[in-house]
Structures are given as C-alpha cells and as structure tokens.
N, C-alpha and C positions, 0 to 999 in steps of 0.2 A: 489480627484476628480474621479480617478478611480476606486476607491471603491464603489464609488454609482452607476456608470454605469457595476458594474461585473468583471473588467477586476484585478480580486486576486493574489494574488500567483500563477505562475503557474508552477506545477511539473513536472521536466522530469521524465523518466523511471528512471536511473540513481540513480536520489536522492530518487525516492522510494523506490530502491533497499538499498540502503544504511539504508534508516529508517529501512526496514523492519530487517535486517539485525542486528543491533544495537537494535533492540526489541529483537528480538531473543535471543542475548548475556545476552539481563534482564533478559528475560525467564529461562534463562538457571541458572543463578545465584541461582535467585528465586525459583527454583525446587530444589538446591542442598542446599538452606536455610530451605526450608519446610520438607527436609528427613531429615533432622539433628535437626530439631526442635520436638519434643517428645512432647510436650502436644499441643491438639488439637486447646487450648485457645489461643496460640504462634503461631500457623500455619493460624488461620482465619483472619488476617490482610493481609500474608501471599499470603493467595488464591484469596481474593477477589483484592490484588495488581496485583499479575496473569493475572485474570479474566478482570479484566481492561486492559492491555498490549496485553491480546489476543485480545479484540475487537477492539483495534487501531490496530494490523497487520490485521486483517479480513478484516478495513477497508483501510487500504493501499493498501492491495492484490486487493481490488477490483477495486480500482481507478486505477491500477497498468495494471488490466487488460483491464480497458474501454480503456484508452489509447492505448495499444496495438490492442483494436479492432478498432477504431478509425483512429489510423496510416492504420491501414489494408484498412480499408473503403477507405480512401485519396488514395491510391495506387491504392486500385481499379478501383477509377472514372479516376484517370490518366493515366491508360493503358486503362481504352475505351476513354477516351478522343483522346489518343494519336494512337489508331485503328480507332478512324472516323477519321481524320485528315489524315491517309494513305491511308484510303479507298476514299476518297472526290478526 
C-alpha cells in the first residue's frame, strides 16, 4: 500500500555512506583485475563492470548530497521559525 502512495525505501546518510563505500572496495578490486589483465578483449567486460559501479556511486553521491541539502533546508526553517517565536 505504500508503494503506491511513494512512501519507498528511505535512505539515511549512514547507509549511503556505506554503499558508497563498499562500491568503492569493487572499484578498487576491479581496477587491480583490469592492470593484471593484458589483453584488451579480457579487460572490456572489465570496464564496462567499472563503468557501471561508477554510475550507481555518482548516483548515490548525489542522493547523498540532496539529503544533506535537505536536512540544511529543515534547519534552516527551524531557526527562523524558532527567531519569530522569540521575536513575537
């Protein structure tokens, strides 16, 4: 039932961190498979596995950072909320 009205998965900072983090560790695998692999036909599985893994952190980073702007925003409406309420 939630699924239809929007209310998904939702990600803290935390577990983005983590994803992103644990991509990272593939990447990193992945890079020391690809210099150790010597023909180009061996590494193009290779890259495009990469190439994939880089754009799910790209797009973790970026979820990663709405929420940080996000949380900023809440903060902000709550310290003027909370400066009218001592000005009143």
């Amino acid at each position: 039932m939630n699924r239809i009205f929007g209310y998904g998965n939702k990600k803290t900072h935390s577990q983005l961190d983590t994803q992103i983090s644990q991509l990272n560790f593939q990447l990193q695998s992945l890079q020391k498979k690809i210099s150790s692999s010597r023909s180009s036909a061996g590494q193009r599985p290779l890259r495009q596995q990469a190439l994939k893994l880089l754009n799910k952190r790209k797009k973790l980073e970026q979820m990663r950072d709405s929420l940080d702007s996000q949380s900023w925003s809440m903060s902000q409406a709550q310290m003027t909320s909370d400066n009218l309420k001592n000005t009143m």
